[in-house]
BALOBA-1460 file (C-alpha; in Angstrom, 3 decimals):
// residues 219
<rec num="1" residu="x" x="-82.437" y="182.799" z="1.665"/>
<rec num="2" residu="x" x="-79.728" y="184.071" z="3.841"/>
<rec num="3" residu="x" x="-79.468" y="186.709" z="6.354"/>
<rec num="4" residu="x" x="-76.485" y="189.231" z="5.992"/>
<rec num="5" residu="x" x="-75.676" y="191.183" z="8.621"/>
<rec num="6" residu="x" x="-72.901" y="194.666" z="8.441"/>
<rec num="7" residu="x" x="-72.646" y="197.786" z="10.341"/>
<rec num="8" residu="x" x="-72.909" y="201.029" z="8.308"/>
<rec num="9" residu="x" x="-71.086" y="203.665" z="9.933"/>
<rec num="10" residu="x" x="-74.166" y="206.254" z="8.640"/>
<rec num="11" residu="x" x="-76.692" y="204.213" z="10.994"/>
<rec num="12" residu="x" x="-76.862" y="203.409" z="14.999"/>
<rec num="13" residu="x" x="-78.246" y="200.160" z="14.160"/>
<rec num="14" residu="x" x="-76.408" y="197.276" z="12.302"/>
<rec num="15" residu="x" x="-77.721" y="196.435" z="9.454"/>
<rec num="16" residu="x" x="-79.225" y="192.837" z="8.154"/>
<rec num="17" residu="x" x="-80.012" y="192.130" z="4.057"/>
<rec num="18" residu="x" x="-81.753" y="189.088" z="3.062"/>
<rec num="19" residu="x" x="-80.040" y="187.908" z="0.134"/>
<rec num="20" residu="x" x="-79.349" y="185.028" z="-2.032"/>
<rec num="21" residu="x" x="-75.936" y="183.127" z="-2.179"/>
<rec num="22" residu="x" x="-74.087" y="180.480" z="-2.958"/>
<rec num="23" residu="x" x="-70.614" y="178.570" z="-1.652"/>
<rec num="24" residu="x" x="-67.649" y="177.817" z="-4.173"/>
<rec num="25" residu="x" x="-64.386" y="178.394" z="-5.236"/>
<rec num="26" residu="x" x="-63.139" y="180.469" z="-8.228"/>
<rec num="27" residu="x" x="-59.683" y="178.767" z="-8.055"/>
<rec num="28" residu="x" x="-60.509" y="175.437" z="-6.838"/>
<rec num="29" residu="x" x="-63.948" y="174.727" z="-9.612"/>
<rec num="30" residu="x" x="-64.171" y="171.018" z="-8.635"/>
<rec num="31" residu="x" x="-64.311" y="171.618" z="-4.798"/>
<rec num="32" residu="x" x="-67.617" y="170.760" z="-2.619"/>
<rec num="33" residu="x" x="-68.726" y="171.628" z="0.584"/>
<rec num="34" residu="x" x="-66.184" y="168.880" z="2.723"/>
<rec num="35" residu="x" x="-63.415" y="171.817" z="1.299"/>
<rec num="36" residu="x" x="-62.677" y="174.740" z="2.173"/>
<rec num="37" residu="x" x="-64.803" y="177.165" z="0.396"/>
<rec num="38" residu="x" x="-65.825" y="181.158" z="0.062"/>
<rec num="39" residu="x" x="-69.246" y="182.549" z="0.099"/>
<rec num="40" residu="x" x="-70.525" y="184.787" z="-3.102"/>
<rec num="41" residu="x" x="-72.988" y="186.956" z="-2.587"/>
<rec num="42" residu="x" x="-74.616" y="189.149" z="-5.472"/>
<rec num="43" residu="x" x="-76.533" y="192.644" z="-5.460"/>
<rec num="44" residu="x" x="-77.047" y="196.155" z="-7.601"/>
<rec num="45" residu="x" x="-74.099" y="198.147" z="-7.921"/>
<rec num="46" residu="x" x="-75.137" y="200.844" z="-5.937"/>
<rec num="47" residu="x" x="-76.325" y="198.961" z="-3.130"/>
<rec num="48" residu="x" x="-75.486" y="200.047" z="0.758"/>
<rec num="49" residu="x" x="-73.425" y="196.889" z="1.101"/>
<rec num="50" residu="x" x="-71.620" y="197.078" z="-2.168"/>
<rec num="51" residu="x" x="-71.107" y="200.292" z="-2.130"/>
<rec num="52" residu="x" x="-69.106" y="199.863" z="1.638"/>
<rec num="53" residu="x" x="-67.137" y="197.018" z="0.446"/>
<rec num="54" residu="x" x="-66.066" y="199.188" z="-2.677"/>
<rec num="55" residu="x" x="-64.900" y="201.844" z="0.100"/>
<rec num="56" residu="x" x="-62.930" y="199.375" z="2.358"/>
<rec num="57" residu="x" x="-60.257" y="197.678" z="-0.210"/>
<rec num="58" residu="x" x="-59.257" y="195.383" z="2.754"/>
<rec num="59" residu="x" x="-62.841" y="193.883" z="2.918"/>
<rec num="60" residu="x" x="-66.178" y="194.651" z="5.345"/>
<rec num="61" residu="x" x="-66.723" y="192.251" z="7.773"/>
<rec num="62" residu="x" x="-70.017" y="190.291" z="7.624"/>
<rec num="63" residu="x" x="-72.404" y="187.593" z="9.764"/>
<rec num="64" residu="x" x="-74.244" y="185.405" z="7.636"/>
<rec num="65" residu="x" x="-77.207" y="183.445" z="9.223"/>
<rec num="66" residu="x" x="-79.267" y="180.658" z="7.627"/>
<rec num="67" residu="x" x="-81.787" y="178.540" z="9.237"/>
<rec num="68" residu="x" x="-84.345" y="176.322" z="8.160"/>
<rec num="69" residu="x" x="-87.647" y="174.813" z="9.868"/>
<rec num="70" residu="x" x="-88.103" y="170.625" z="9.690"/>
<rec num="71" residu="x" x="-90.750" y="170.041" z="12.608"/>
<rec num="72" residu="x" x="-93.055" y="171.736" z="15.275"/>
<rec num="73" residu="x" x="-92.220" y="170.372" z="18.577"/>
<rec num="74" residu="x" x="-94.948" y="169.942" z="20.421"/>
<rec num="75" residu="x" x="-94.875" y="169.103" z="24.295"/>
<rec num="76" residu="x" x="-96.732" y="168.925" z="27.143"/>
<rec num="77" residu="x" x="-95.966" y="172.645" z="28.484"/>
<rec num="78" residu="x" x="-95.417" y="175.540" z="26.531"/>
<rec num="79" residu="x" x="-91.821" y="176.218" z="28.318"/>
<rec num="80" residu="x" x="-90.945" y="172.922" z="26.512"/>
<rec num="81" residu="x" x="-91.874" y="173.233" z="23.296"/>
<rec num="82" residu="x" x="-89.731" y="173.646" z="20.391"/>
<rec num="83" residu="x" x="-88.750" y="173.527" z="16.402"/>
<rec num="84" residu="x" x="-86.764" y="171.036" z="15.299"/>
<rec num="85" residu="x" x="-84.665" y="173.116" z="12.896"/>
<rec num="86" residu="x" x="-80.904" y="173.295" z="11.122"/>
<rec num="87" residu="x" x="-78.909" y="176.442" z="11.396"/>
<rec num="88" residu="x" x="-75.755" y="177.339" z="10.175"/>
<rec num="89" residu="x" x="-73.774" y="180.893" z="10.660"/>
<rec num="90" residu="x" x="-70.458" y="182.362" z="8.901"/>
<rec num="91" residu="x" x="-68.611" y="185.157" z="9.790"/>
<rec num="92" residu="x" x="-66.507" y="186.787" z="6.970"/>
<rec num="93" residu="x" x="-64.717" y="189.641" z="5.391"/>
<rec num="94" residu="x" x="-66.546" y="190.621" z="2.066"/>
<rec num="95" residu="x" x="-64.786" y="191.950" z="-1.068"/>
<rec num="96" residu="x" x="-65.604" y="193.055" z="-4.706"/>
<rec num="97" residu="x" x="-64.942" y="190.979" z="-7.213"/>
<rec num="98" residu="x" x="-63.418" y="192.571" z="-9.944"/>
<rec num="99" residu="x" x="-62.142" y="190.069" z="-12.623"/>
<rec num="100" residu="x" x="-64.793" y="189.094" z="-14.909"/>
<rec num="101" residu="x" x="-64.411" y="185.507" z="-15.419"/>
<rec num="102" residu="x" x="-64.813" y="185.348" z="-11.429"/>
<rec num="103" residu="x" x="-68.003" y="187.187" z="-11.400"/>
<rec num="104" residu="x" x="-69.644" y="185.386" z="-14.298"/>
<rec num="105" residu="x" x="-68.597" y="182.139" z="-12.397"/>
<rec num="106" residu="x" x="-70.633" y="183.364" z="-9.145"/>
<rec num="107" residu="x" x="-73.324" y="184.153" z="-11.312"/>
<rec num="108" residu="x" x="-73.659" y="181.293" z="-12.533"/>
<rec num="109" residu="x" x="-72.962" y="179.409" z="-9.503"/>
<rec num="110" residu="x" x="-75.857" y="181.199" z="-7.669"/>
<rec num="111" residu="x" x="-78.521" y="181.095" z="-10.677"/>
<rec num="112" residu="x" x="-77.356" y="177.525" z="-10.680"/>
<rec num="113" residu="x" x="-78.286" y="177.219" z="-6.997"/>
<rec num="114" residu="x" x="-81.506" y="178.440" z="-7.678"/>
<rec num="115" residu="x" x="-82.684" y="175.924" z="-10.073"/>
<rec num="116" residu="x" x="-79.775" y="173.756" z="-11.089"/>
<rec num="117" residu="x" x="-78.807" y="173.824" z="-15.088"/>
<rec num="118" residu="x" x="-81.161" y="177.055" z="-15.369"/>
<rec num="119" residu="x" x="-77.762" y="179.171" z="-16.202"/>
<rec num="120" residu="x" x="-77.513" y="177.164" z="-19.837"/>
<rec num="121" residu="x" x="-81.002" y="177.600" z="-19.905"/>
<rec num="122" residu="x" x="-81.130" y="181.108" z="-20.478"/>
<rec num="123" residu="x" x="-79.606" y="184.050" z="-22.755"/>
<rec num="124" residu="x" x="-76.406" y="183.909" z="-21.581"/>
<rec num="125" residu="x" x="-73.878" y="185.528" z="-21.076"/>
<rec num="126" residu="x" x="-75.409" y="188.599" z="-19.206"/>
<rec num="127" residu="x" x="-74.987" y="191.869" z="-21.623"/>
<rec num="128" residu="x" x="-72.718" y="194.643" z="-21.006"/>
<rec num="129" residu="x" x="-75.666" y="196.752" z="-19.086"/>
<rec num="130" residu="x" x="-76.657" y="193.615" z="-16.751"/>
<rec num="131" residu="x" x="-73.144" y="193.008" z="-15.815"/>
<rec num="132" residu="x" x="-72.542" y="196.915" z="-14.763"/>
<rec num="133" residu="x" x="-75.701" y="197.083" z="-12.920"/>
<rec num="134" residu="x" x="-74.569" y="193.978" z="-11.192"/>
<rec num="135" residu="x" x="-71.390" y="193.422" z="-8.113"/>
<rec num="136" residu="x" x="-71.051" y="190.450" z="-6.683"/>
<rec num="137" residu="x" x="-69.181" y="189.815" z="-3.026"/>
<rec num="138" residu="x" x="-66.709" y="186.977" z="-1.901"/>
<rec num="139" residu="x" x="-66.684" y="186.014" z="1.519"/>
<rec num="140" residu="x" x="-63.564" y="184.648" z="2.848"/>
<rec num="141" residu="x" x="-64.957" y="182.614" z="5.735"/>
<rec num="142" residu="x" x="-62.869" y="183.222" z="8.912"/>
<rec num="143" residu="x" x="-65.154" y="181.271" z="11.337"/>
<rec num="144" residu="x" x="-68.174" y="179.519" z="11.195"/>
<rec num="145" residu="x" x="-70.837" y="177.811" z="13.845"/>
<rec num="146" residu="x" x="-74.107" y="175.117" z="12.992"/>
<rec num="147" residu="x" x="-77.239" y="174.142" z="15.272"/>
<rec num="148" residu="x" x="-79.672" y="171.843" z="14.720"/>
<rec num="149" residu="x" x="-82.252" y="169.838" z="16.793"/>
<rec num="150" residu="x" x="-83.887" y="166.643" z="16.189"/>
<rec num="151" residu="x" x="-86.211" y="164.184" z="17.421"/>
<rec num="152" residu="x" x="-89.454" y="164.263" z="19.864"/>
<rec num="153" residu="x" x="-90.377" y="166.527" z="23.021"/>
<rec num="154" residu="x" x="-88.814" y="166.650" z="25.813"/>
<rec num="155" residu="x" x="-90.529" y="167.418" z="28.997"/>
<rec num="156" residu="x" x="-89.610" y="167.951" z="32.970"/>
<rec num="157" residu="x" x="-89.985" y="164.284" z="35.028"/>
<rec num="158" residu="x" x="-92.722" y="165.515" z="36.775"/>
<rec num="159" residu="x" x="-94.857" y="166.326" z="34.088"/>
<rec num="160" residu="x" x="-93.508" y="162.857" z="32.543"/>
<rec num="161" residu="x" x="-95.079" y="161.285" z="35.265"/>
<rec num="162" residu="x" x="-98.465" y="163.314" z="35.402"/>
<rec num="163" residu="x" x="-100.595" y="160.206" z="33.947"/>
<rec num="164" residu="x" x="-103.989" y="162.508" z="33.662"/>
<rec num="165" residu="x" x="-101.612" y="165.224" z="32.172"/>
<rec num="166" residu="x" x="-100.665" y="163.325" z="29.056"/>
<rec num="167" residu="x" x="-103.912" y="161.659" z="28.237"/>
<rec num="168" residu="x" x="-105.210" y="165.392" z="28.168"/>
<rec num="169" residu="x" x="-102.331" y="167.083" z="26.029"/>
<rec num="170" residu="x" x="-101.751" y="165.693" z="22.531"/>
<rec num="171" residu="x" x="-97.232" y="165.797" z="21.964"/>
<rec num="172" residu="x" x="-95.447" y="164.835" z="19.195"/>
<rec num="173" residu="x" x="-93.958" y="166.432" z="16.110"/>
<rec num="174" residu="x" x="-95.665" y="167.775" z="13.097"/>
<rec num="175" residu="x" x="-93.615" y="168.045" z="10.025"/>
<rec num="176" residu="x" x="-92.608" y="170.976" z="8.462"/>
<rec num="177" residu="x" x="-90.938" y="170.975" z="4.464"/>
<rec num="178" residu="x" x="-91.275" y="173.411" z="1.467"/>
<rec num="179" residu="x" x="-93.185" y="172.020" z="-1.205"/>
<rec num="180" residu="x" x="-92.822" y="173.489" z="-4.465"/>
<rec num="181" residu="x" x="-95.740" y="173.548" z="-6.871"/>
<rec num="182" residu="x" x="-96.507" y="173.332" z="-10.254"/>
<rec num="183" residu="x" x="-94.958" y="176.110" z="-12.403"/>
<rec num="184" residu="x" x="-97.114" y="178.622" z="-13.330"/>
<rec num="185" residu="x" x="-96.466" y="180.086" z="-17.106"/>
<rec num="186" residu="x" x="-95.274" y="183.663" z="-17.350"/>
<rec num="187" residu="x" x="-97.499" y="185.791" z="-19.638"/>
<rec num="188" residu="x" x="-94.639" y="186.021" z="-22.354"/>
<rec num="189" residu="x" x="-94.067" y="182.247" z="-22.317"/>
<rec num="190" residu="x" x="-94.098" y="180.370" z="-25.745"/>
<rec num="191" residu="x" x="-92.466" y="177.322" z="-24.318"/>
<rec num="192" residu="x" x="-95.867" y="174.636" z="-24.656"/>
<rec num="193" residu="x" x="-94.495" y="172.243" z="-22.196"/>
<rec num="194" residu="x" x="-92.430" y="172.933" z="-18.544"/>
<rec num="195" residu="x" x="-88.578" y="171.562" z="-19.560"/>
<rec num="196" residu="x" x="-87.525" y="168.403" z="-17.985"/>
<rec num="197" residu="x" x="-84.767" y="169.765" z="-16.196"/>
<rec num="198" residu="x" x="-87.100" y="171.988" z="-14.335"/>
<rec num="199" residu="x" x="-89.979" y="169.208" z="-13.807"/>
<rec num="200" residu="x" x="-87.434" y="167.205" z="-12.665"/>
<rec num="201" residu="x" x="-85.779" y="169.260" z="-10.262"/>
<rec num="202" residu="x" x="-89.241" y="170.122" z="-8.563"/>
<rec num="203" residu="x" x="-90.263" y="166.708" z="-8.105"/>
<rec num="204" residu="x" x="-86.728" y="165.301" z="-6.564"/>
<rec num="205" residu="x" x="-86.446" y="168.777" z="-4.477"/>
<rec num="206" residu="x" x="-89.805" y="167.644" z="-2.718"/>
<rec num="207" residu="x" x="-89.495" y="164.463" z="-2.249"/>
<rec num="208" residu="x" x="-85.837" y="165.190" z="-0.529"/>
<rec num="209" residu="x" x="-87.362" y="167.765" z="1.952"/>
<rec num="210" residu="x" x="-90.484" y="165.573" z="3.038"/>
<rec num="211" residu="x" x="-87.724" y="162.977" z="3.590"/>
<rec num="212" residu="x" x="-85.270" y="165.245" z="5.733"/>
<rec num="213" residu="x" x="-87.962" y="166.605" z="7.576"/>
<rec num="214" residu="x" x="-88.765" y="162.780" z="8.629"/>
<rec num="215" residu="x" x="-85.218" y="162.067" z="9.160"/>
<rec num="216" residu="x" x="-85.408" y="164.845" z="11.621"/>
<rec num="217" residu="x" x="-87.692" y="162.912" z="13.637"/>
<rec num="218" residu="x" x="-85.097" y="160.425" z="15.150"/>
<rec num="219" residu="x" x="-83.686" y="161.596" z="17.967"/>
């Protein structure tokens, strides 16, 4: 889930969308994330932010946060505790994307990021009505900054060398990773069994984040 951040002229307050995204490249297909790539964002067509990028031609400029939790840092005061987390923000100028074959690419790329495969999965491609009620952004990426902290507490010397102290406070770390369950049927479904790609996905997306959040552990 990211965090999208633009000013609308109408308000005194910016304003901050959570939506879902994905990076790639139109032009450049076969790129990953060690290249240079954009940022496509989708939403309705009469949205506040797609309705100011289809105003400004030359592109809105947006902040882009993302963050995600791997650990509860627990010390031995409370001015020394922390989250061991990853973070990652963009800053960008956002246009529309016009040309079809672009759009149904982002689409795809995004329901792909989702659950990967899921885009051959279902009717596709979208219908005349779902792709008119539908804009999709590109986000040149001008700039971009990441965080991220790691490892065990850290506290001040002198509580470090409080014996009594730390044989009263518990510290340490206590993992934190999504876990996704089992999928639930929709009331509509005929399918009798859930498809491998999706079982599959589920299982190796949970054992990856119980292992990250461990890697986080090292200092």
């Amino acid at each position: 889930m990211l965090h999208v951040s633009f000013n609308d002229p109408n308000s005194p307050f910016p304003a901050v969308l959570p939506m879902i995204g994905q990076m790639g490249s139109f032009e450049r297909p076969s790129a990953d994330l060690g290249d240079v790539l954009e940022l496509y964002l989708h939403g309705y067509v009469s949205s506040r932010i797609i309705n100011l990028t289809r105003a400004s031609p030359e592109g809105i400029p947006l902040t882009i946060a993302a963050s995600h939790i791997d650990g509860l840092v627990l010390a031995l005061t409370p001015n020394s505790h922390s989250l061991n987390y990853r973070s990652a923000i963009l800053f960008g100028h956002a246009t529309l994307v016009t040309s079809t074959p672009e759009k149904l690419y982002a689409m795809e790329l995004i329901t792909n990021g989702i659950v990967p495969s899921r885009w051959s999965h279902t009717r596709v491609p979208p219908n005349a009505a779902e792709m008119q009620s539908t804009s999709v952004l590109r986000v040149k990426i001008a700039t971009g900054s990441a965080k991220l902290r790691s490892g065990m507490p850290h506290d001040e010397r002198g509580d470090m060398e409080d014996e009594e102290l730390q044989k009263r406070v518990w510290t340490g770390v206590v993992p934190v990773w999504q876990t996704m369950g089992e999928p639930v049927a929709g009331p509509y479904n005929k399918v009798g069994e859930v498809p491998g790609y999706l079982r599959e996905y589920r299982v190796g997306a949970n054992e990856e984040a119980e292992a990250l959040a461990g890697e986080q552990l090292k200092e």
